[in-house]
C-alpha positions as CSV (number, residue, x, y, z in Angstrom):
1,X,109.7,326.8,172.0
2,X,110.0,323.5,173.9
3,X,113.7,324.8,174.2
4,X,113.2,327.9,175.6
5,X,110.4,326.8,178.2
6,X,113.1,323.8,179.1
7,X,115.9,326.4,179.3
8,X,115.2,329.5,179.6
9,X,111.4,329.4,180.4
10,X,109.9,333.0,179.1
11,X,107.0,334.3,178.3
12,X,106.5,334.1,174.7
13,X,103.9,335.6,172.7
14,X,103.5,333.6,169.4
15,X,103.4,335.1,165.6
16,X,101.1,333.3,163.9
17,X,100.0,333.7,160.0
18,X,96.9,331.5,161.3
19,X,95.7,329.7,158.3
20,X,93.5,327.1,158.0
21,X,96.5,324.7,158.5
22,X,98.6,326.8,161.5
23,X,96.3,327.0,163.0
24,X,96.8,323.2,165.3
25,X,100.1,324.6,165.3
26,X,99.8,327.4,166.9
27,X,97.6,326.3,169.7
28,X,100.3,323.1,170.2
29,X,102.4,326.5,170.9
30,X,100.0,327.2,174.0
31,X,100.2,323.7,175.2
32,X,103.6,323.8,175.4
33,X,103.6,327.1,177.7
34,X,103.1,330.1,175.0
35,X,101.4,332.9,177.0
36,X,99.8,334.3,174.0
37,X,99.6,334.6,170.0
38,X,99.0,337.3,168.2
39,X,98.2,337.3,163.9
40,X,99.9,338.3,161.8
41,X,99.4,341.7,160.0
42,X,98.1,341.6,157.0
43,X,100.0,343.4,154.3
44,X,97.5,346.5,154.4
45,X,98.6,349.7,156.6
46,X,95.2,350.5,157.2
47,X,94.7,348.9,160.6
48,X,98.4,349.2,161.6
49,X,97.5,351.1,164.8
50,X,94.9,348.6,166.0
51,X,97.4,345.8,165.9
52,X,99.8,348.1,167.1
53,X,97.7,348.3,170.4
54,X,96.8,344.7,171.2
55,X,100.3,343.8,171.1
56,X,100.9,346.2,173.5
57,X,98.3,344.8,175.4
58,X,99.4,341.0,174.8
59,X,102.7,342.0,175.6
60,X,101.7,343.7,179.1
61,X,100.0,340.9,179.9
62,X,102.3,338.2,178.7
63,X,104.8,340.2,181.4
64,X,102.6,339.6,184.3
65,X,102.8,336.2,183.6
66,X,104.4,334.1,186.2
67,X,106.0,331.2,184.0
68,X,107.0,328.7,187.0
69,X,103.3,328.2,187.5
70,X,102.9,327.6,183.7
71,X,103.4,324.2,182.8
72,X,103.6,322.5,179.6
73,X,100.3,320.4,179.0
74,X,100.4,316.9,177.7
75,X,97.1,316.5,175.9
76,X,96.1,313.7,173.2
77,X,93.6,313.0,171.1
78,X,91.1,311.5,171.4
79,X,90.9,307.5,170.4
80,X,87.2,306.7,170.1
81,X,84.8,308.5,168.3
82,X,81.7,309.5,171.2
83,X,77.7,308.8,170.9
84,X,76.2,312.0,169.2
85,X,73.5,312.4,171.7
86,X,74.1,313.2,175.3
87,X,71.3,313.3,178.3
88,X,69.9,316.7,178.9
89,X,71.6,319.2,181.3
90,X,70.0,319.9,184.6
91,X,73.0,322.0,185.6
92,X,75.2,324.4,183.5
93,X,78.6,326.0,184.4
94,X,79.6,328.8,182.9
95,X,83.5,330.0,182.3
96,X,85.0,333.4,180.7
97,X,88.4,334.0,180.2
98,X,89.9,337.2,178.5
99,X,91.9,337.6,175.2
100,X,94.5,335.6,176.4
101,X,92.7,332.7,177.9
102,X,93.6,330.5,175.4
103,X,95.6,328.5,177.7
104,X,93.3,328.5,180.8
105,X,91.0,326.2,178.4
106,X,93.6,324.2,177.0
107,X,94.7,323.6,181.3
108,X,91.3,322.7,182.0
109,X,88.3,321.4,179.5
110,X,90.9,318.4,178.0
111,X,91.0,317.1,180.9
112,X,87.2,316.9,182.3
113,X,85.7,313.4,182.4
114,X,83.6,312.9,179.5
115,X,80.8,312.0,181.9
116,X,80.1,314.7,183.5
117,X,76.7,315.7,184.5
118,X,76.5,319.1,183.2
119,X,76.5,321.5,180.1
120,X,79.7,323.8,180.2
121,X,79.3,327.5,178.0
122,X,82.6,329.1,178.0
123,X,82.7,332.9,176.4
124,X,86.0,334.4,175.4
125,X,87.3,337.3,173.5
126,X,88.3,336.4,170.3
127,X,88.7,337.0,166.8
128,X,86.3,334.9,164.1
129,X,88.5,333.3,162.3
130,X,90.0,332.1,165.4
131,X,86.8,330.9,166.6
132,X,85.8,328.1,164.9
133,X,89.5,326.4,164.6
134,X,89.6,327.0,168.2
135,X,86.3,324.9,169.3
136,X,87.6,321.8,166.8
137,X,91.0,321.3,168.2
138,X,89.3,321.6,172.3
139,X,86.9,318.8,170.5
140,X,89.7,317.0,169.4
141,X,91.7,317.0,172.4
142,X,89.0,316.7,175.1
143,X,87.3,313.7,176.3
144,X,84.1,315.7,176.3
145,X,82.2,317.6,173.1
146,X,83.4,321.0,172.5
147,X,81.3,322.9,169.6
148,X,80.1,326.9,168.8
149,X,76.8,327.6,170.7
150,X,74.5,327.4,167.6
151,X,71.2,329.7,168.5
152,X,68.7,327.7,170.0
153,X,69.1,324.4,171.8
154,X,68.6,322.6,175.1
155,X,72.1,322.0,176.3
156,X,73.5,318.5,176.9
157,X,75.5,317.1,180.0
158,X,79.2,316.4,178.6
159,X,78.9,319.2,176.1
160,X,80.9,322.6,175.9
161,X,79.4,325.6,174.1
162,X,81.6,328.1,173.3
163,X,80.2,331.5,172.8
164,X,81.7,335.0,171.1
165,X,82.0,337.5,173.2
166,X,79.1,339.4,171.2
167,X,76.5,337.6,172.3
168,X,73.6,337.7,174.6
169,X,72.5,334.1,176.3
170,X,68.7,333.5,177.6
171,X,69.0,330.5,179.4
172,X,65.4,329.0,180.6
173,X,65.0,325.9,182.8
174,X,62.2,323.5,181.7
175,X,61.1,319.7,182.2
176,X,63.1,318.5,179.6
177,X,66.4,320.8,180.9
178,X,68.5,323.7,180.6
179,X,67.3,325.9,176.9
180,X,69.4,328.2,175.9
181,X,69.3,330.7,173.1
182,X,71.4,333.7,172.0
183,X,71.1,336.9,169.8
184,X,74.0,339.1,169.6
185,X,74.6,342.4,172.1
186,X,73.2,345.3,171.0
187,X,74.9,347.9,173.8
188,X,78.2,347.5,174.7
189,X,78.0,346.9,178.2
190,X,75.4,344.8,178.3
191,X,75.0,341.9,179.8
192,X,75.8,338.4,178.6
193,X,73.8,336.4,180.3
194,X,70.0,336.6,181.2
């Protein structure tokens, strides 16, 4: 992949078996300028013409892609472990990207100062075993927390929640901050945030 982005620059849509263990692997893929990854089918027939579809879809949109404004990322971990407490969030920005916006977090949340003075939620598409792996590498390669929105909490400044795309927030300013809980969408175009 670094060849062909040095080369040849395209854009690729990575196969991924997406274990437990490929899974750092394959989002080191997006940082180095993969548009996309899709999963690998499982060996069952049964759902053939689902996955059938969002390649289609990954591919369309991996072809809209224009790759000279892509640019490989150099992130790093992080070197020092962070206090587990963070001051309370008067402010809260929210971010959404769609099924591919893997990268568009990867360009950005990295890169944020770990200071700064507000709670971030972010809400993307994507599948549940992606999910989790997803929030611990951001954490691991960001200067600020990244963690899954729990349920209920008051969010903290410094601190990215990421959120399925199921769900519903409530978010309620109080004198202590921002509170914020979540139950999961019961209509499919409802709203996701109240």
């Amino acid at each position: 992949l670094k060849h062909i982005m040095v080369q040849f620059p395209l854009p690729v849509i990575m196969l991924s078996a997406f274990t437990t263990e490929g899974a750092d692997t394959t989002f080191d893929c997006l940082t180095l300028g993969a548009v996309d990854f899709i999963c690998k089918p499982g060996s069952s027939r049964k759902n053939i013409e689902k996955e059938i579809t969002i390649l289609a879809e990954k591919i369309l949109g991996a072809a809209g892609v224009n790759i000279r404004t892509s640019k490989r990322m150099r992130i790093k971990k992080k070197k020092s472990a962070r206090a587990k407490r963070h001051e309370p969030a008067e402010r809260v920005i929210l971010m959404g990207a769609g099924s591919s916006g893997y990268g568009a977090y990867l360009r950005i949340l990295p890169y944020l100062s770990k200071k700064i003075p507000c709670a971030i939620i972010a809400v993307q598409y994507m599948e549940n075993k992606i999910f989790q792996p997803f929030c611990n590498y951001l954490d691991l390669y960001s200067r600020i927390s990244v963690k899954a929105f729990e349920n209920e909490e008051m969010l903290e400044q410094g601190v990215c929640y990421f959120v399925k795309q199921d769900a519903r927030l409530s978010l309620e300013e109080t004198s202590l901050g921002v509170y914020c809980s979540l139950e999961h969408k019961k209509e499919k175009n409802q709203s996701i945030i109240n």
